[in-house]
C-alpha positions as CSV (number, residue, x, y, z in Angstrom):
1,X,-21.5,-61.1,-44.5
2,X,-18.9,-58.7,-46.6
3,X,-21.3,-56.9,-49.3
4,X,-17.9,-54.5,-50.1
5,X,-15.5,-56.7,-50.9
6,X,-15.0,-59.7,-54.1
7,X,-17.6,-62.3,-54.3
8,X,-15.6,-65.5,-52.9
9,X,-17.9,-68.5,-55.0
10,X,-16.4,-71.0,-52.6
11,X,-17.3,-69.6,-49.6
12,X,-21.4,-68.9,-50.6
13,X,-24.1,-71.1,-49.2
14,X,-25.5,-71.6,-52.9
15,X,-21.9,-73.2,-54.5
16,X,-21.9,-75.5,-51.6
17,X,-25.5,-77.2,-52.2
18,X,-25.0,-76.7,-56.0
19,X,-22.3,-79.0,-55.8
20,X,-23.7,-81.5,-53.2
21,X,-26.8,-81.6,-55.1
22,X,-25.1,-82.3,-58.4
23,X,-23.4,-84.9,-57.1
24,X,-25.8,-86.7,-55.7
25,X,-27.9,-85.8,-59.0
26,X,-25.6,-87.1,-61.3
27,X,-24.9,-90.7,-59.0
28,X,-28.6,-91.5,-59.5
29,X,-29.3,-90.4,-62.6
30,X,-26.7,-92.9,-63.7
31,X,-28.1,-95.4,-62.0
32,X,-31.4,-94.5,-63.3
33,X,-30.3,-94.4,-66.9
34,X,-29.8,-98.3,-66.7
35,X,-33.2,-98.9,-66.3
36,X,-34.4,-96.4,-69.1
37,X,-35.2,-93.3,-66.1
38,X,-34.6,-90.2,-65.6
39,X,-34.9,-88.5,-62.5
40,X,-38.2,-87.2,-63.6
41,X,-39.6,-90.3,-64.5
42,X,-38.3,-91.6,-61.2
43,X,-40.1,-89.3,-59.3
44,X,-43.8,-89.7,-61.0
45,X,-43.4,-93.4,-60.7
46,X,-43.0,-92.3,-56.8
47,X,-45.5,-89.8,-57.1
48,X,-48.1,-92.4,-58.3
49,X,-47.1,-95.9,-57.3
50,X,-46.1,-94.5,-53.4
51,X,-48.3,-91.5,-52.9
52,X,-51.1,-92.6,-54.6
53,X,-51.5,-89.8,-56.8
54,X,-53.5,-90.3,-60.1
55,X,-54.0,-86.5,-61.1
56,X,-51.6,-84.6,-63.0
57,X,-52.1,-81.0,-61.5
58,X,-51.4,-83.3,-58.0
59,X,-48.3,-85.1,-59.7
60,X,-46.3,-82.1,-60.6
61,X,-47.0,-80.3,-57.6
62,X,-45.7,-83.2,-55.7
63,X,-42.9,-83.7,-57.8
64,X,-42.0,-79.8,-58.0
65,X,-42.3,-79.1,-61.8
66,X,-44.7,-77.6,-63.9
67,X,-48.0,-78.8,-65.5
68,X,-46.3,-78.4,-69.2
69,X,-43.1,-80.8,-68.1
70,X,-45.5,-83.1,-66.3
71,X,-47.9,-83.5,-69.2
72,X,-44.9,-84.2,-71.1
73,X,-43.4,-86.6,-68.8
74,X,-46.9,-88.3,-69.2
75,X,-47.1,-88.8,-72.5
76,X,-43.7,-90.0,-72.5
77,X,-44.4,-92.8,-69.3
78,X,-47.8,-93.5,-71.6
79,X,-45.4,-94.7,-74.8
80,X,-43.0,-96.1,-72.8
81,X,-45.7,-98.8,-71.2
82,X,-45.0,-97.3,-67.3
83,X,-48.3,-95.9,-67.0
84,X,-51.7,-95.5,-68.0
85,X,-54.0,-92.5,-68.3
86,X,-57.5,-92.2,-68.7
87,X,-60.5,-89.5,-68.5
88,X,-62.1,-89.1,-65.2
89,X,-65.5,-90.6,-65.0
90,X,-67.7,-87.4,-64.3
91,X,-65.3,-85.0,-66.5
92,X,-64.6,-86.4,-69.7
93,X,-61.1,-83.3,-69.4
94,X,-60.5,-85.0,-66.6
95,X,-57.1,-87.8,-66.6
96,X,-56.5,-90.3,-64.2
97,X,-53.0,-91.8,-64.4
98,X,-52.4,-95.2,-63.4
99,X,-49.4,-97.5,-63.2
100,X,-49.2,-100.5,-65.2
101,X,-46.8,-103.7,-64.5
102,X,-44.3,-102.0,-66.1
103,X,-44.3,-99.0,-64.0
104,X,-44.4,-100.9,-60.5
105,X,-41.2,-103.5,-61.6
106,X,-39.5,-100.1,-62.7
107,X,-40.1,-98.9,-58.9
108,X,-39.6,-102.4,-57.6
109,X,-35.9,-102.2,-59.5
110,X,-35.0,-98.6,-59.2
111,X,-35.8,-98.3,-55.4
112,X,-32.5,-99.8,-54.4
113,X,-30.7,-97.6,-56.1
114,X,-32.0,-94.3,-54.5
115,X,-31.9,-95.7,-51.2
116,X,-27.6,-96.7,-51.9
117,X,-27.9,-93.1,-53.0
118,X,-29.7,-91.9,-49.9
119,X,-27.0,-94.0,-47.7
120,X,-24.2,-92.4,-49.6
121,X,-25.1,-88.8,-48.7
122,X,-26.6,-89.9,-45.1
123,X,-23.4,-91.6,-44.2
124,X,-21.3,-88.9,-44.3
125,X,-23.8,-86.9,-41.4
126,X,-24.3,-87.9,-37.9
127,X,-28.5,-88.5,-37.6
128,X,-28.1,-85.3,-35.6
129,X,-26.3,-83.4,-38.5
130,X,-28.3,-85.1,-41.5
131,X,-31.6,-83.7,-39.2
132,X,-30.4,-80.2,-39.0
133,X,-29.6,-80.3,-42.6
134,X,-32.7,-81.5,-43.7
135,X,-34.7,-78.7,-41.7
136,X,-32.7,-76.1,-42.4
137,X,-32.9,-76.9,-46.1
138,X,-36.6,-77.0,-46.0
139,X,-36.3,-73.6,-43.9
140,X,-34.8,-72.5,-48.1
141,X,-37.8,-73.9,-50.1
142,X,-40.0,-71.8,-51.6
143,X,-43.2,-71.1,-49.3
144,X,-45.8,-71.6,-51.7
145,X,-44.1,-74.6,-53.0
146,X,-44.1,-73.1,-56.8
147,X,-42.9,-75.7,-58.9
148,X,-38.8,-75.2,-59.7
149,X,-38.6,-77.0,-63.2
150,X,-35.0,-78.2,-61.1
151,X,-35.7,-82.0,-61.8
């Protein structure tokens, strides 16, 4: 790697997955936007209604933001109608979030739309390429999976 000479922006590793993941970014949160998401909101619904998650210190580490944006993205899910929260039953501080109807027909119809998403980026890799990628991008994550405040 040349450390003397200009930065070339095209040529760096970051502009590259900036761009892909901007793309792919602003594809589904399109789609998402239709049914009232954002990428966010997508990704609790997931985080609860797929993984089974009900606690919020559990939520936003799954989902890679911090406690302040998922707290927020609570309340927000809470007045919407897409889920519910209560207080745990031993510690009153405790919450428990919960999906209501609303929540699982949100996941029901924006599922298709991440997967066409998915397909889009997939199809343009080999499954040898698209399992290189993956591995080597997870090779660039933080280690101690500190949340990124990215979504």
């Amino acid at each position: 790697m040349d450390t003397t000479g200009p930065y070339r922006l095209h040529a760096s590793l970051g502009y590259h997955l900036s761009v892909a993941a901007r793309q792919q970014e602003r594809r589904l949160d399109e789609q998402l936007k239709t049914l009232g998401l954002t990428r966010t909101t997508w990704c609790v619904l997931l985080a609860v209604g797929n993984e089974e998650l009900s606690q919020p210190s559990e939520i936003a580490a799954f989902v890679g933001i911090d406690r302040t944006a998922t707290s927020r993205a609570l309340r927000q899910m809470e007045t919407d109608g897409l889920l519910a929260r209560s207080c745990g039953t031993e510690d009153r501080r405790t919450r428990r979030v919960a999906l209501t109807a609303k929540g699982c027909d949100a996941i029901r119809a924006a599922t298709p739309f991440a997967r066409q998403n998915a397909q889009i980026m997939s199809g343009q890799l080999d499954p040898g390429e698209q399992e290189a990628l993956i591995r080597l991008l997870t090779k660039l994550r933080p280690a101690d999976d500190a949340p990124l405040n990215t979504l």
